[in-house]
C-alpha positions as CSV (number, residue, x, y, z in Angstrom):
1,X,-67.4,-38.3,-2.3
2,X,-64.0,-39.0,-3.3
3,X,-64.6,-39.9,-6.7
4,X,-67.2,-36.7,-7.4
5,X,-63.8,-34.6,-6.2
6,X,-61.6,-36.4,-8.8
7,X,-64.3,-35.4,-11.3
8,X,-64.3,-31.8,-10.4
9,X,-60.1,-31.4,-10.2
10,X,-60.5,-33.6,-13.9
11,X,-63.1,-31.3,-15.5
12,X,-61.0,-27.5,-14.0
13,X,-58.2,-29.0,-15.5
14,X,-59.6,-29.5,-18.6
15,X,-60.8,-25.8,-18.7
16,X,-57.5,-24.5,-17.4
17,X,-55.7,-26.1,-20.5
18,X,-58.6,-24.8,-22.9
19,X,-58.1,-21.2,-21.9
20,X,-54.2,-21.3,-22.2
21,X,-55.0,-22.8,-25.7
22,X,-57.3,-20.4,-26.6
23,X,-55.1,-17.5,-25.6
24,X,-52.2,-18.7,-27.5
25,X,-54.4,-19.2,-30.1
26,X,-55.6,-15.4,-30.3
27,X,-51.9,-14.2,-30.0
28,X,-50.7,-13.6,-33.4
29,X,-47.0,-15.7,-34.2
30,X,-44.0,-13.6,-34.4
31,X,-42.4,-13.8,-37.7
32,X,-38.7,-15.8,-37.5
33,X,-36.0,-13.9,-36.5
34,X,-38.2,-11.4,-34.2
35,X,-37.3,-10.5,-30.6
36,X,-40.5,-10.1,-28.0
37,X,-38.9,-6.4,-27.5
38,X,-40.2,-5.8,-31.4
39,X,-42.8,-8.0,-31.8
40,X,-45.3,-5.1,-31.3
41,X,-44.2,-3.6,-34.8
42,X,-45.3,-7.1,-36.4
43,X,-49.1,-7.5,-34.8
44,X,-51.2,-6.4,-38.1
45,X,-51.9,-8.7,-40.3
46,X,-53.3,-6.0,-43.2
47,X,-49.9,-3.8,-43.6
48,X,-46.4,-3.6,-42.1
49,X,-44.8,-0.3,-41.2
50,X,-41.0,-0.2,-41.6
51,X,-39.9,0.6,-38.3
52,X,-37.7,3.7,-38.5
53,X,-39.7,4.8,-42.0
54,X,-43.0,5.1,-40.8
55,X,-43.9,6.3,-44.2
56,X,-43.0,2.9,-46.1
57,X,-46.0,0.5,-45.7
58,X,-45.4,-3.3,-46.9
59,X,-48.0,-5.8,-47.4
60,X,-47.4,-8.4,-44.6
61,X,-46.2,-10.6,-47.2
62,X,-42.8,-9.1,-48.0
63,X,-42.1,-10.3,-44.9
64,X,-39.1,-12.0,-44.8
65,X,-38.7,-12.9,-48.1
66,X,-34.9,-12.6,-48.8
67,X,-35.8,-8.9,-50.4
68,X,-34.6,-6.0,-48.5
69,X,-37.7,-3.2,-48.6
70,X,-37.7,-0.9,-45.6
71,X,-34.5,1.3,-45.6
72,X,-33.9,-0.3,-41.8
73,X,-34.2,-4.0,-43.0
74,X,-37.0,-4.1,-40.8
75,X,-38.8,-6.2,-43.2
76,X,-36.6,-9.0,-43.3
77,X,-36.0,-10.1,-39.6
78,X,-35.1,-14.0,-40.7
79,X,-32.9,-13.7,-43.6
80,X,-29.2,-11.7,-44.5
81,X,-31.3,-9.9,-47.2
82,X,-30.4,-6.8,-45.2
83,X,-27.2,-8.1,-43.7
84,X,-25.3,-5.0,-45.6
85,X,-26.8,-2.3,-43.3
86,X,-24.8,-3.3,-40.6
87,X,-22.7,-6.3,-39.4
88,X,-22.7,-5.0,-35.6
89,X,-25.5,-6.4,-33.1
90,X,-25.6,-7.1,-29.3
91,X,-25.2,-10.3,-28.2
92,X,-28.3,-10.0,-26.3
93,X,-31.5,-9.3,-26.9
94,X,-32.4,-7.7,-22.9
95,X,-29.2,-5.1,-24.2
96,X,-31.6,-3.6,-26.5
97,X,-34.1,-1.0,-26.1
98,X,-37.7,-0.8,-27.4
99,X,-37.0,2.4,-29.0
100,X,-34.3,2.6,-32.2
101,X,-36.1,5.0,-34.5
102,X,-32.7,6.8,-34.2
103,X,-30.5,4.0,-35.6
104,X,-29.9,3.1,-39.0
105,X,-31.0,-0.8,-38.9
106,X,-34.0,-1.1,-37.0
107,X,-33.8,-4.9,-35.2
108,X,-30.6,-6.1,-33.5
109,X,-30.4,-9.5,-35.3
110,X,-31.7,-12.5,-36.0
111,X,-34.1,-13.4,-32.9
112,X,-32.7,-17.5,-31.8
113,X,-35.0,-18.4,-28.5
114,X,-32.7,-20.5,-27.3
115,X,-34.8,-22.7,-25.4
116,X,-33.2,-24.5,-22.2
117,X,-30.6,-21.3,-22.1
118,X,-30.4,-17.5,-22.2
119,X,-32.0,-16.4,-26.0
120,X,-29.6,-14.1,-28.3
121,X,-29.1,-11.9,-31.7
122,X,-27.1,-13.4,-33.9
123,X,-25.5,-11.1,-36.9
124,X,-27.9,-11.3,-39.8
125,X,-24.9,-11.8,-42.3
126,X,-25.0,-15.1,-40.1
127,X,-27.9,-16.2,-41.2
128,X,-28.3,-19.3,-43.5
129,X,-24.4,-19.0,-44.4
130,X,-23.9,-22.9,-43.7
131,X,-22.1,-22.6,-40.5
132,X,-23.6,-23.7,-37.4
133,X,-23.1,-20.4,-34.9
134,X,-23.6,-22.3,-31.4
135,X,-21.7,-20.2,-29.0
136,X,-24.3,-17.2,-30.0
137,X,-27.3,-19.7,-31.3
138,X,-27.4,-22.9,-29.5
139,X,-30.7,-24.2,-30.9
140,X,-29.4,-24.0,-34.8
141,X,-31.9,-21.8,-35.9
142,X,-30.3,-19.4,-37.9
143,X,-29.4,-21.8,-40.5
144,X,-33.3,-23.2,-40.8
145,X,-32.6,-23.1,-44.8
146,X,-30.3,-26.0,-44.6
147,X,-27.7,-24.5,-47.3
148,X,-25.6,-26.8,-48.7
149,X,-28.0,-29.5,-47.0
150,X,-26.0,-28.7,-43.5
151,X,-28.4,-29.3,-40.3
152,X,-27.1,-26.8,-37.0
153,X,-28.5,-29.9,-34.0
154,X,-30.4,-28.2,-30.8
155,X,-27.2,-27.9,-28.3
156,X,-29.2,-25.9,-25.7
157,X,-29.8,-28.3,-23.2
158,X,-26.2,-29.4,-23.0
159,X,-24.7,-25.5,-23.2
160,X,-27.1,-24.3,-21.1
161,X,-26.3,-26.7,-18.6
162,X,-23.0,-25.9,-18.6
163,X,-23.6,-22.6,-18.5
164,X,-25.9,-22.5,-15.5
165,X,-23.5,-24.6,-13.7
166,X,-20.5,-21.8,-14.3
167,X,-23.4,-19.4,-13.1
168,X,-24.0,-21.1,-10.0
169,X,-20.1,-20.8,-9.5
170,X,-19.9,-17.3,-10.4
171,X,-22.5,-16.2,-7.9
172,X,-21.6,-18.4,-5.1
173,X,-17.8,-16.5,-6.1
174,X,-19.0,-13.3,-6.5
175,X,-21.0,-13.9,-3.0
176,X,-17.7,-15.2,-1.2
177,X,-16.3,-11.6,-2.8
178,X,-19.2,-9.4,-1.7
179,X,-18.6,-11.3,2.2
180,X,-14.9,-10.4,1.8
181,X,-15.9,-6.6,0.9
182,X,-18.1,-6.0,4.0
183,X,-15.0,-7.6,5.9
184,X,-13.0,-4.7,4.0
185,X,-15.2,-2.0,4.7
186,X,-15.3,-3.1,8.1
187,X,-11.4,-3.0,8.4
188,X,-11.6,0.3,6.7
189,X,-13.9,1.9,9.7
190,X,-11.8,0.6,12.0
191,X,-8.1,1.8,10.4
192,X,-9.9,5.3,9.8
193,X,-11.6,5.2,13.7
194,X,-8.1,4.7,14.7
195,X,-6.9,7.7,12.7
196,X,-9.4,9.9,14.0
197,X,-8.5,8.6,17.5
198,X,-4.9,9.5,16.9
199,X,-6.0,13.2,15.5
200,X,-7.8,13.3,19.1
201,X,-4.5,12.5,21.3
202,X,-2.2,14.6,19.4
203,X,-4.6,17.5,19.8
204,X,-4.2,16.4,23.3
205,X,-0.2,16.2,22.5
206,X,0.1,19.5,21.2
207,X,-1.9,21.3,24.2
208,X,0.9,19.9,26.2
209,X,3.7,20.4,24.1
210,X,3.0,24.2,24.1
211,X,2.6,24.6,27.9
212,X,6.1,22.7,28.4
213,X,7.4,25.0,25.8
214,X,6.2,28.2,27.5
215,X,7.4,26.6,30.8
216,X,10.9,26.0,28.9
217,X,11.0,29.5,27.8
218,X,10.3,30.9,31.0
219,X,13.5,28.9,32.7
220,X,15.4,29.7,29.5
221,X,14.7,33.4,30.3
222,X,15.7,32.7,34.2
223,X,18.9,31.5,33.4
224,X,20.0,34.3,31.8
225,X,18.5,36.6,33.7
226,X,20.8,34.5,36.5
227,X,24.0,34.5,34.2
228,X,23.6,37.9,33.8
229,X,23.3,38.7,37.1
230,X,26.6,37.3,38.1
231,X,29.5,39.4,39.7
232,X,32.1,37.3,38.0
233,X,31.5,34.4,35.2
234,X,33.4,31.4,35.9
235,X,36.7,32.2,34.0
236,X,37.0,28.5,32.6
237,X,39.7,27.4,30.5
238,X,41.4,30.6,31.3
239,X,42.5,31.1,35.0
240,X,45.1,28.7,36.4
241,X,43.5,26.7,38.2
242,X,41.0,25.5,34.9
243,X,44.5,25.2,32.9
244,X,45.6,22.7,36.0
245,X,42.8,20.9,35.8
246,X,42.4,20.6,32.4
247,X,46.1,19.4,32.2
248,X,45.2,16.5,34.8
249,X,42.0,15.6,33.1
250,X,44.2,15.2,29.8
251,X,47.4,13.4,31.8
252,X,45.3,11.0,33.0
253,X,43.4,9.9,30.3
254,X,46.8,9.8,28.0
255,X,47.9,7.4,30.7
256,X,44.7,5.7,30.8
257,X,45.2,5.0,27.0
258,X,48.7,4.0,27.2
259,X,48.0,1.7,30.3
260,X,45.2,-0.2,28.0
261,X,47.5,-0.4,24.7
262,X,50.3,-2.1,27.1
263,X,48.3,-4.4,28.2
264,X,47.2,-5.5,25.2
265,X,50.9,-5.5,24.1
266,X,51.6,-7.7,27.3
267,X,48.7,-10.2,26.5
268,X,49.9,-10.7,22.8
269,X,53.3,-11.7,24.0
270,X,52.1,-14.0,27.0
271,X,50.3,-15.9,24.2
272,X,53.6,-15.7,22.0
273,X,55.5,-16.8,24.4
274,X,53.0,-19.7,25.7
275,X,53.3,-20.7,21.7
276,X,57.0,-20.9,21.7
277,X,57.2,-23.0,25.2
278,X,55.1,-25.5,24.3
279,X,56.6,-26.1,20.5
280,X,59.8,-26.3,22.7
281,X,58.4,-29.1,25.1
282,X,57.1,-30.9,21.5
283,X,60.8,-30.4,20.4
284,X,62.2,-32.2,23.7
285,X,59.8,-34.9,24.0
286,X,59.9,-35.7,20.4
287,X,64.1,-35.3,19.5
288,X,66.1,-38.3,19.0
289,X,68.5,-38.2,21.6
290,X,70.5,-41.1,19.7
291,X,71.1,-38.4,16.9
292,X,74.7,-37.0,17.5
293,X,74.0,-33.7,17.1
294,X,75.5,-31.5,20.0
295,X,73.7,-27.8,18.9
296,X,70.2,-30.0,19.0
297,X,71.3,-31.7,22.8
298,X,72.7,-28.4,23.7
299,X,69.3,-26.7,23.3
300,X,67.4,-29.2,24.9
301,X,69.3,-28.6,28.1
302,X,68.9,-25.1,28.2
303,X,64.8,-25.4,27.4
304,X,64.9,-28.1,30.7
305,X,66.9,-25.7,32.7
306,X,64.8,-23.1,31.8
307,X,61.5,-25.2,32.5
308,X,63.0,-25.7,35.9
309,X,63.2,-22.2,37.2
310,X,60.7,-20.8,39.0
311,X,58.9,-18.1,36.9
312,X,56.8,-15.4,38.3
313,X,52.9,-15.7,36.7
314,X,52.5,-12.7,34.4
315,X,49.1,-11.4,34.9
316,X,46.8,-12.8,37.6
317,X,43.4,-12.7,37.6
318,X,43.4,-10.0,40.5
319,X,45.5,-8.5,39.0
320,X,43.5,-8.3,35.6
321,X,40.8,-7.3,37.8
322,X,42.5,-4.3,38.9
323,X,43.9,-2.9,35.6
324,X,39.9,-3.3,34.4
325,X,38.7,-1.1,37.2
326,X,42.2,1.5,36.4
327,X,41.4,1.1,32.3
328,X,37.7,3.0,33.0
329,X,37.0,6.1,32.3
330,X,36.7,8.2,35.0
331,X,32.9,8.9,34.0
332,X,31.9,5.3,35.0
333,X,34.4,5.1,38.1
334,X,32.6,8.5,39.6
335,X,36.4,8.6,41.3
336,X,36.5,12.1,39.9
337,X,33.9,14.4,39.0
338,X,35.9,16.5,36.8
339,X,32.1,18.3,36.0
340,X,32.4,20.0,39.6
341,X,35.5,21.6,39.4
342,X,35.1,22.8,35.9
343,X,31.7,24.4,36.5
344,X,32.8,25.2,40.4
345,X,35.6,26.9,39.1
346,X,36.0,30.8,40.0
347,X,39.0,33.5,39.9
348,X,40.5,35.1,43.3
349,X,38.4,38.1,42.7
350,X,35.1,36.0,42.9
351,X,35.4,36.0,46.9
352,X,35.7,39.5,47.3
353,X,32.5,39.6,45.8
354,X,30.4,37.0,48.0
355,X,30.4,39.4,51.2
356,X,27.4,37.0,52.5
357,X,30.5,34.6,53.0
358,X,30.5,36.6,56.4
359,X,27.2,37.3,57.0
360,X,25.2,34.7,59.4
361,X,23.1,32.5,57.8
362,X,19.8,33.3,58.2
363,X,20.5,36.5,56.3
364,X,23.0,35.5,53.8
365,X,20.7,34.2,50.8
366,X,18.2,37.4,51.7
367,X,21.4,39.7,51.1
368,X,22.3,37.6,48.0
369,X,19.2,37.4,46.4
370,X,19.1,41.5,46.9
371,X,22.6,41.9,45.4
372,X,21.9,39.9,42.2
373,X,18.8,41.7,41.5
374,X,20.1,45.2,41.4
375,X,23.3,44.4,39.7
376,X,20.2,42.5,37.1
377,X,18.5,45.9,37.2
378,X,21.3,48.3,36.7
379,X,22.5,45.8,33.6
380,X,18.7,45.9,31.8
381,X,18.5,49.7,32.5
382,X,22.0,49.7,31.0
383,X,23.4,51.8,34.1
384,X,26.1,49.5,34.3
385,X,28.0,46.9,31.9
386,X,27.8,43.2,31.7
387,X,30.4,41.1,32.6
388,X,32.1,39.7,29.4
389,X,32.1,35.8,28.9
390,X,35.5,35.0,29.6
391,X,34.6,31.3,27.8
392,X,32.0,29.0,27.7
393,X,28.4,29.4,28.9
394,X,27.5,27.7,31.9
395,X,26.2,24.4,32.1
396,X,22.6,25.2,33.2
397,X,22.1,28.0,30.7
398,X,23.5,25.0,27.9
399,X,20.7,22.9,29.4
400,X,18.4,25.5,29.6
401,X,18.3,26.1,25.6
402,X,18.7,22.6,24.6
403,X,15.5,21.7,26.7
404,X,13.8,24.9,25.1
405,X,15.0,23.2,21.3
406,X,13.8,19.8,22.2
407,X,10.9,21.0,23.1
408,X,10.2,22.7,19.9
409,X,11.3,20.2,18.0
410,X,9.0,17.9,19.7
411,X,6.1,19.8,19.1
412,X,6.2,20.7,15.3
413,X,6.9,17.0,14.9
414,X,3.5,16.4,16.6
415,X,2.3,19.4,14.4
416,X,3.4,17.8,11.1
417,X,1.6,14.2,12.6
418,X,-1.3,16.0,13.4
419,X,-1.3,17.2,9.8
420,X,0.0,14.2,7.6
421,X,-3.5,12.4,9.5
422,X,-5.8,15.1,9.0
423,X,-5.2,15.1,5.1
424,X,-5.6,11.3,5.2
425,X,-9.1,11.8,6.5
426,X,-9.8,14.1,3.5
427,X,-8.8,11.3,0.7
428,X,-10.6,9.6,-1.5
429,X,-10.4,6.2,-0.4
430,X,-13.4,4.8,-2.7
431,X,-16.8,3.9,-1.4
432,X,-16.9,3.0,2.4
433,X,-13.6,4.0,2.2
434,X,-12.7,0.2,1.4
435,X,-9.4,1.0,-0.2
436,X,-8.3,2.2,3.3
437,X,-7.9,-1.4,3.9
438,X,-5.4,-2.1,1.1
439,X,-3.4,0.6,0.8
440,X,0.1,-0.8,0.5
441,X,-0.6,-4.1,-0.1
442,X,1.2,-5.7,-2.9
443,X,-0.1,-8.1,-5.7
444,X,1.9,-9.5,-8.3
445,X,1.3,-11.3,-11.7
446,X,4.0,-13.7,-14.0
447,X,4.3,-12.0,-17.4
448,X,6.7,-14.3,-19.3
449,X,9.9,-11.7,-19.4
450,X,8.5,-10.2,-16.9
451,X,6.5,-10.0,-13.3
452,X,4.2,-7.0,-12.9
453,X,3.1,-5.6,-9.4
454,X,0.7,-3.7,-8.3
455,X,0.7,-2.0,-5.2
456,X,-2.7,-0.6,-4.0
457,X,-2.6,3.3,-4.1
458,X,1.2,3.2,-4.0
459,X,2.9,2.5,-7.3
460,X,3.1,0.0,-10.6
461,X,6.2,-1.5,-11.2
462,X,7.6,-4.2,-14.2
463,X,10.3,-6.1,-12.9
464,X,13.1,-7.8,-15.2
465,X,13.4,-11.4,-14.2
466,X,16.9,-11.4,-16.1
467,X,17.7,-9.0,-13.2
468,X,18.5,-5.4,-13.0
469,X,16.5,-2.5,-12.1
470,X,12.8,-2.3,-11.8
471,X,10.9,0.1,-13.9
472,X,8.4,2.2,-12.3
473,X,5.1,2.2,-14.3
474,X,3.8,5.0,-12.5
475,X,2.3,6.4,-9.0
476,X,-0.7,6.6,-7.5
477,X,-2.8,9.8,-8.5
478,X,-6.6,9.2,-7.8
479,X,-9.5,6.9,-8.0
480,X,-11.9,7.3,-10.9
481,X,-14.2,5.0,-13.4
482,X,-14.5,4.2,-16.7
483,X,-17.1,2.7,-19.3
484,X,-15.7,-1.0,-20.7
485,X,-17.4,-2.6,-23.5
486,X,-15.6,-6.4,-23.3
487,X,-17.2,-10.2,-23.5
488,X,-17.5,-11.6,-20.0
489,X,-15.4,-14.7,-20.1
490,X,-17.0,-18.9,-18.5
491,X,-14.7,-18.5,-16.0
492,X,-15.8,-14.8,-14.6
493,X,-12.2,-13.3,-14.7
494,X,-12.6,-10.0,-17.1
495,X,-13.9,-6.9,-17.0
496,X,-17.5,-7.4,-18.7
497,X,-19.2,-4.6,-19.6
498,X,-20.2,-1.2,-18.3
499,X,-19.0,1.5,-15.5
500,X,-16.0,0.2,-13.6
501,X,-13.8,1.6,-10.7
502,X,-10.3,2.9,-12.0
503,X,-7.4,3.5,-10.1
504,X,-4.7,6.2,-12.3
505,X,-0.8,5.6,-11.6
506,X,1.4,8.3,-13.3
507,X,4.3,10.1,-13.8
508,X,6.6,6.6,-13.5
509,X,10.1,6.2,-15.0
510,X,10.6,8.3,-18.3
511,X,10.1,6.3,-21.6
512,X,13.2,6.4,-24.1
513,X,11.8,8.7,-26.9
514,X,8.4,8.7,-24.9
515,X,6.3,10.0,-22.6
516,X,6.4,9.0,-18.4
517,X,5.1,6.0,-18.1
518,X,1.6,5.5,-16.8
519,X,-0.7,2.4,-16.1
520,X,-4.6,2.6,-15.8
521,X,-5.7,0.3,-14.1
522,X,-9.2,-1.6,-14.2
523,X,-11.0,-3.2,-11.1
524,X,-13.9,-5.8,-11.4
525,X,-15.5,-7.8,-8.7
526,X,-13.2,-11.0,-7.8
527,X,-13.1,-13.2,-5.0
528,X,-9.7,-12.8,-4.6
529,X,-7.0,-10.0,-5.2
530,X,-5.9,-11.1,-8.7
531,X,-4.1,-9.2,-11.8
532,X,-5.5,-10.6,-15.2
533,X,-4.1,-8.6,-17.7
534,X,-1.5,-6.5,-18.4
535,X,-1.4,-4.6,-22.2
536,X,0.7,-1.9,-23.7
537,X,-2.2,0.0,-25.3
538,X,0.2,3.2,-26.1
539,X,4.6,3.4,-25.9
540,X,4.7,3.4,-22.3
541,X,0.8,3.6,-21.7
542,X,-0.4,-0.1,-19.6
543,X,-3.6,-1.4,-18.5
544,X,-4.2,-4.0,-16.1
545,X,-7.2,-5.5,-15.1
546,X,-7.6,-6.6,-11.8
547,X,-10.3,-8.4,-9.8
548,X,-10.9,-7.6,-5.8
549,X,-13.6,-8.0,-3.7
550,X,-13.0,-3.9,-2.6
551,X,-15.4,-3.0,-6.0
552,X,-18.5,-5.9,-5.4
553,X,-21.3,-4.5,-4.5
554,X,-23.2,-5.6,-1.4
555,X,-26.4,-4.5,-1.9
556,X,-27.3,-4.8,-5.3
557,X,-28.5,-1.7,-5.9
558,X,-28.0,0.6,-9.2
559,X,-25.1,3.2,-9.1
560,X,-24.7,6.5,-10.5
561,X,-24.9,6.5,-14.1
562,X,-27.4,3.5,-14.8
563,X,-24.7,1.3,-14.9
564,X,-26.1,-1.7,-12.7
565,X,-23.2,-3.6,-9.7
566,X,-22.1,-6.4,-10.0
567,X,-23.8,-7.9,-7.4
């Protein structure tokens, strides 16, 4: 049984392999140096068609055979016989399209398969010129005429090796980046929940603010509805009893002054004189008293007579204590209030006014209250004048209006919060608004002369590291994308080719016989924030190119403009 099963797997097999053989069989070879996108243009074997001159038939013969015959070079896919239409080509053959009966050369290149790595065009002017092109052709085959007996060996398994391993690292990279963007994205929603949270209690804010305002208004109005209504205003300065008081107020802190500066005075000479006594007990301890001199011996004497008298102590502690409490102002002491006799303050004439002084209590405020409102009335019906300010305003109408201002003032700067956030909601911040999470971070790159930074939606800026000023490339004006066209570097740090995310700075410091200074620059998927270059591409005109993680796309799919992510 088991061996009739072997026989049966032995004799399929044997089938299997027989059909692929036949199939490859009936499919016609492609002629050297053709692409599977154009191999349909090379099926018949009675005539050739020039590609873009369908008119122009060739016997299949002419095929490749170093004579240039079609107008498109379409005839000579494997040789440079052509090689003058053009010297531009892809550099691979999935950039090319099956349709180019627009373009004046017909076939990309010279076809190399490539086998064991990715296949490529190589320039037909490339072609059999004796130089081994592996970086484009890696299995030698453009040079399969051996001119000048050189032989191009089969590098492919060795480069594409190497390349797949720098592949591997780029994706497990660019998948490291596309992790970091999410985390962006998802720092992003929260910094822009929190704004709108913010918009939500300011509202709140504001509701408040203009009710205490209103309330403020309303006691503004009150108290001068009340000042107005007074028989009398408080004459202030003015009377002789507020010049009295004010003279005390100003005695007393003149003395309060001088009582501090002598006591300073005192303390520098106790310490003077504590310096002078003890150089003179030095002197007497140290003299010779063998040396005849009677000026020196009659000084001694005097500094121990003088040691020997008792000396009053010059400033005790107590007494320190007390001249601390004396040196206050009287705003800390509370000793005197001098607030309530300037604002109790009132002329002789005020008590003919307050009859209620004699009235019993319980009607006193009722008779008052009546009093100030018709003298109120007769003042707004202008029956009767108001008193004239005599000085200053009282205290409570002061308060009054500064309350009212605060108020104000506290609201419009909720207003002009409330405002700065709401247009911050409106930005463009990218997609998922991810550059919401860098905004105002800071990268920087060493330049030689110079270090270059790059804040994110903030500001460019080339600093000197001879010192000096920093120059100011230019400011942030808006996000927008642009079409590169550059070779994809091993180590996955460039720009590569197609639609990437641009970020504008302009109007920086103004260039010496030039324009403003202005950087553009360039973003590319990177697992880190990284600046990679910095050019001068105009006077005063930069471009950087930048990797972040912000521009990796996490789904893969195709944006806008049939440029495919980079993910």
């Amino acid at each position: 049984m088991l061996r009739l099963l072997n026989m049966k797997i032995i004799i399929y097999g044997f089938a299997i392999t027989r059909l692929v053989h036949s199939v490859l069989a009936a499919e016609p070879s492609r002629p050297r140096g053709v692409g599977p996108d154009h191999a349909k243009f090379y099926k018949s074997t009675d005539r050739f068609t020039c590609i873009s001159n369908p008119s122009i038939t060739l016997n299949p013969s002419q095929i490749n055979d170093d004579y240039c015959d079609c107008p498109d070079g379409s005839d000579e896919p494997g040789t440079s016989a052509c090689s003058y239409l053009s010297d531009l080509s892809p550099s691979y053959a999935s950039d090319i399209s099956s349709d180019n009966a627009s373009r004046s050369i017909a076939l990309p290149g010279f076809y190399c398969k490539n086998k064991g790595h990715q296949p490529s065009f190589v320039p037909f002017l490339s072609v059999n010129d004796g130089v081994c092109d592996h970086d484009l052709c890696c299995d030698g085959s453009d040079e399969w005429a051996h001119v000048g007996g050189i032989k191009c060996e089969d590098r492919c398994k060795e480069v594409g090796k190497e390349w797949r391993k720098n592949d591997e690292q780029r994706k497990k990279a660019l998948g490291a980046a596309a992790k970091k963007r999410k985390e962006l994205v998802a720092e992003a929603g929260r910094l822009r929940k929190q704004v709108e949270n913010r918009i939500q209690s300011l509202e709140t804010e504001i509701q408040g603010s203009v009710l205490k305002v209103k309330s403020l208004e309303t006691a503004l109005a009150d108290a001068e509805r009340q000042e107005r209504g007074k028989v009398v205003k408080s004459t202030g300065k003015g009377s002789k009893l507020g010049s009295l008081i004010q003279t005390a107020k100003d005695r007393i802190e003149e003395l309060r002054e001088s009582l501090v500066e002598v006591r300073e005075q005192r303390d520098t000479g106790k310490s003077r004189l504590a310096e002078l006594e003890g150089i003179l007990s030095t002197f007497q301890a140290e003299y010779n008293p063998n040396f005849n001199d009677e000026g020196v011996k009659r000084a001694v004497r005097s500094w121990e007579d003088y040691a020997a008298r008792d000396r009053p102590a010059i400033g005790t502690d107590a007494q320190d204590r007390d001249l601390d409490e004396i040196a206050k102002p009287d705003s800390e002491t509370g000793i005197i209030k001098w607030s309530d006799w300037e604002e109790g303050e009132e002329s002789d004439v005020d008590v003919l006014y307050k009859i209620e002084e004699y009235l019993p209590v319980a009607v006193r405020g009722w008779v008052d209250q009546r009093l100030r409102d018709l003298r109120i009335l007769l003042v707004e019906n202008g029956i009767i004048a108001a008193t004239a300010a005599s000085g200053e305003e009282s205290k409570t109408l002061t308060d009054a209006r500064d309350a009212l201002k605060a108020g104000k003032d506290s609201e419009s700067d909720l207003r002009n919060e409330l405002s700065g956030h709401k247009d911050d909601l409106t930005k463009d911040y990218g997609s998922n608004d991810v550059f919401r999470a860098l905004k105002g971070q800071c990268i920087s790159k060493d330049s030689g002369e110079y270090n270059y930074e790059l804040c994110w939606l903030d500001r460019t800026t080339q600093k000197s590291k001879k010192g000096g000023s920093h120059t100011g490339m230019g400011n942030f004006v808006r996000i927008d994308s642009v079409t590169v066209e550059d070779d994809l570097p091993p180590n996955g740090k460039g720009l590569g080719s197609g639609v990437r995310v641009a970020l504008r700075y302009e109007n920086g410091q103004h260039c010496w016989n030039g324009p403003n200074r202005s950087t553009l620059v360039i973003l590319a998927c990177a697992e880190q924030d990284e600046v990679w270059k910095i050019t001068e591409e105009e006077k005063c005109v930069y471009r950087m190119e930048v990797g972040t993680p912000a521009v990796c796309d996490i789904n893969g799919k195709v944006k806008e403009g049939g440029a495919k992510d980079e993910l």
